[in-house]
C-alpha positions in Angstrom: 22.8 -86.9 26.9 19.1 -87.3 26.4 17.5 -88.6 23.3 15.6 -86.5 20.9 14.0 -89.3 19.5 10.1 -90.2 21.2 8.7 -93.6 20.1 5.5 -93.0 18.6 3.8 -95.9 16.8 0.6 -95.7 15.8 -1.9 -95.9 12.8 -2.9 -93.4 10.5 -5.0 -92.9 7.3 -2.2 -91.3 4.5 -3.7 -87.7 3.8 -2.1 -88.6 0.9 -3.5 -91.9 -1.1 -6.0 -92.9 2.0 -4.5 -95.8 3.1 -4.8 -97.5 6.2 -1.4 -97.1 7.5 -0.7 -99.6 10.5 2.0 -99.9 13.5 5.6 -101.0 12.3 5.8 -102.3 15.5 9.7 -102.7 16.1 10.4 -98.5 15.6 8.4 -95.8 14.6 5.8 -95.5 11.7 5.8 -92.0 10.7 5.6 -92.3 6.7 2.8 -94.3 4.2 4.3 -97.6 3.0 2.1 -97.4 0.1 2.9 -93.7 -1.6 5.9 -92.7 1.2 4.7 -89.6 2.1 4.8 -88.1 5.8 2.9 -85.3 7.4 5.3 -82.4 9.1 4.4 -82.9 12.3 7.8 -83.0 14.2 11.2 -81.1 15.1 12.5 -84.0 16.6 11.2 -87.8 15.7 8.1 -88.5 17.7 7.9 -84.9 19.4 4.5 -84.0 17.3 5.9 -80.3 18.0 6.0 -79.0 14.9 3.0 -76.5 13.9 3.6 -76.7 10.2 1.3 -79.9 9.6 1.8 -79.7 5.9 2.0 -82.5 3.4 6.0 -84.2 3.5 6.7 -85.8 -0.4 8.7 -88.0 -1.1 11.9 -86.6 -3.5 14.5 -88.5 -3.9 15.9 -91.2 -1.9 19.7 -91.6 -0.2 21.3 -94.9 0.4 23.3 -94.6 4.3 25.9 -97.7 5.2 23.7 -97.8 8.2 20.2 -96.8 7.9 19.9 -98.5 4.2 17.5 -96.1 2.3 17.0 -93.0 3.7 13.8 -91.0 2.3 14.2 -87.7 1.3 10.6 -85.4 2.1 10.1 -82.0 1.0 7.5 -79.6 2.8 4.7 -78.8 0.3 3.8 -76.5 2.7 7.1 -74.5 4.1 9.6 -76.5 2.1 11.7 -77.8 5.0 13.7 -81.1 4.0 13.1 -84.1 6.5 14.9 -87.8 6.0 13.2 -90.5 7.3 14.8 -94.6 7.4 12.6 -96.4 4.8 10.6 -99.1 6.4 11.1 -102.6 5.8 7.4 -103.0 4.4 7.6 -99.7 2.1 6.9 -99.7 -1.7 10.6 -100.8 -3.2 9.1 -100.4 -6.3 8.7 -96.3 -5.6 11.9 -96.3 -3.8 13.9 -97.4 -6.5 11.9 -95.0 -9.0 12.8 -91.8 -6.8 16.4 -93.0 -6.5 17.0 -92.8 -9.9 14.7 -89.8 -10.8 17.3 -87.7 -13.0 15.3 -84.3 -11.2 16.6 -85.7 -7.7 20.2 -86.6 -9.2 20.0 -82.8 -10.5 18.8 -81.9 -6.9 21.6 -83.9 -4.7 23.9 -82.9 -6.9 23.9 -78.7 -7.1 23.0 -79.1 -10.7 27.1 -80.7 -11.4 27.4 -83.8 -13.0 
């Protein structure tokens, strides 16, 4: 079976905050460490195939027995849902905030409680 998955890492400047986002250097960098977004740029990790280009925001945040936190992005610009493994140098702080952001509970939840 072939991987969907194309190692890309390089540095960016976040359209988001400006910062000057640099390689993670063991797997691929594709969010800002500083605000966490992304930038909708691909179907499949690395691939750079999708034409959407819009903004990715950070939403809410997942916690998988594997992957550790797993960022939830929403599309500002088509509203597709992308997940993305936090990084080991990404803002805890903002993490912790989204994962307990009673919009996002309301959101992984259906609206039950």
């Amino acid at each position: 079976m072939l991987s969907k998955f194309t190692k890309i890492d390089e540095e960016f400047i976040c359209e988001n905050c400006g910062y000057k986002v640099t390689k993670l250097g063991y797997s691929c960098r594709n969010h800002c460490p500083k605000c966490l977004y992304s930038k909708h740029v691909d179907i499949n990790p690395g691939d750079r195939a999708e034409k959407c280009h819009g903004m990715l925001e950070p939403i809410g945040v997942e916690i998988d027995s594997k992957k550790g936190y797993v960022i939830v992005h929403k599309c500002k610009k088509c509203g597709k849902i992308r997940k993305n493994k936090a990084a080991e140098d990404d803002n805890l702080d903002l993490i912790i905030k989204l994962g307990s952001d009673p919009d996002w509970q309301f959101l992984k939840t259906g609206g039950r409680s």
